[in-house]
Each structure stands twice: as C-alpha cells, then as structure tokens.
BATIVEX-132189 format. One line per 2 residues: number of its first residue (from 1); their letters; for each residue x, y, z of C-alpha. Coordinates in steps of 0.02 Angstrom, whole numbers, plus 50000, padded with zeros to 5 digits. Example, Ala and Ser with C-alpha at 12.3 -4.5 7.8 and 13.67 -1.06 7.14 Angstrom:
<atoms>
1> AS> 50615 49775 50390  50684 49947 50357
</atoms>
This chain:
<atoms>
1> XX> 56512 53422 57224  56314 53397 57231
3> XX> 56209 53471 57117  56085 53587 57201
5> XX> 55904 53536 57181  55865 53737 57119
7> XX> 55992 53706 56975  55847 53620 56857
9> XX> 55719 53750 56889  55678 53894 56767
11> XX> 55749 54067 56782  55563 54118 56821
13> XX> 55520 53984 56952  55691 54013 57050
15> XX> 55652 54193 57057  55483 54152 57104
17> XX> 55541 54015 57266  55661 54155 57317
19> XX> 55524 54285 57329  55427 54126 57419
21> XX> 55552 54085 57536  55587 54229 57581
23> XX> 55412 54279 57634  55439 54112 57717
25> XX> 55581 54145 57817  55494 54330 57893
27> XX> 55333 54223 57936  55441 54084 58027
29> XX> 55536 54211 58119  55397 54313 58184
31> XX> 55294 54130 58208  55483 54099 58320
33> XX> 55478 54255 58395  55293 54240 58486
35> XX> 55314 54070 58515  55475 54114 58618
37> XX> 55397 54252 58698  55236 54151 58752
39> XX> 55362 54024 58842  55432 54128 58930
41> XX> 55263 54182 58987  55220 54017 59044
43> XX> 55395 53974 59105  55366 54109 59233
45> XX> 55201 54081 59271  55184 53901 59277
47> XX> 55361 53849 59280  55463 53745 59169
49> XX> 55367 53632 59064  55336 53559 58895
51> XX> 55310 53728 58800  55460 53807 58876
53> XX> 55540 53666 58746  55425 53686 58616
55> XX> 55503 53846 58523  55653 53751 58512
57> XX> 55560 53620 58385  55546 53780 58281
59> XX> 55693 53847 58260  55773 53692 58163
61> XX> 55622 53749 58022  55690 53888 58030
63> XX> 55895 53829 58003  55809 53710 57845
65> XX> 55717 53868 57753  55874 53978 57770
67> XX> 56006 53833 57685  55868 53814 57552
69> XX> 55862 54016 57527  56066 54037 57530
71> XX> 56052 53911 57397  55936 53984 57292
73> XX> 56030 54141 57300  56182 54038 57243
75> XX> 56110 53969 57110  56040 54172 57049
77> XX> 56219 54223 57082  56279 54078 56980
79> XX> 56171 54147 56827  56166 54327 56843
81> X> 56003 54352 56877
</atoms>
C-alpha cells in the first residue's frame, strides 16, 4: 500500500493542514456554490455558453481538497490524535 504524503509530517503540522484544509474545503464550496448560481443566471439570460461550463472546472478542486482532507484525518485516526 502507498504511503500517504501526511505520514512524515509532525503531529503539530498535520493538525495544523487539517484545520487548513478544512477552511479550504468551506471557501471552495461556497466559491462552487456562487459560481453555480451565477451560471445559471447567465444560462437563462444569455443562454448556454462558456460559463454555464465553467463551475464544472471547479468542482474537480473541490474532489482533490476532500481526498487530501479524508487522508489527513486517516493519518490523525491512525495516531490518536
């Protein structure tokens, strides 16, 4: 199995990129949510077009910061933190 890329960090500094990515994560989603809500503004407005598309570019951001939180959460849960 790989080793995860948190396992070499300090007790401290994992705690401290979980508290990060988290914060992360609740900006991203709210960043999502408008984004998503101004196309479909536009999409009924103006019609289909390149932002209607664009929130979809987001939400694979999104997908990466939440595998990188579960495993930072892992890896706490691994040491009892």
């Amino acid at each position: 199995m790989k080793e995860s890329k948190f396992a070499e960090l300090s007790n401290e500094a994992l705690l401290k990129n979980e508290k990060r990515f988290n914060g992360l994560m609740i900006a991203q989603i709210v960043a999502l949510a408008l984004l998503i809500f101004a196309a479909v503004v536009i999409t009924l407005k103006k019609g289909f077009g390149l932002f209607t598309i664009f929130p979809l570019i987001f939400v694979s951001f999104v997908f990466i910061s939440l595998i990188s939180l579960r495993e930072i959460r892992k890896e706490i849960q691994l040491r009892q933190l």
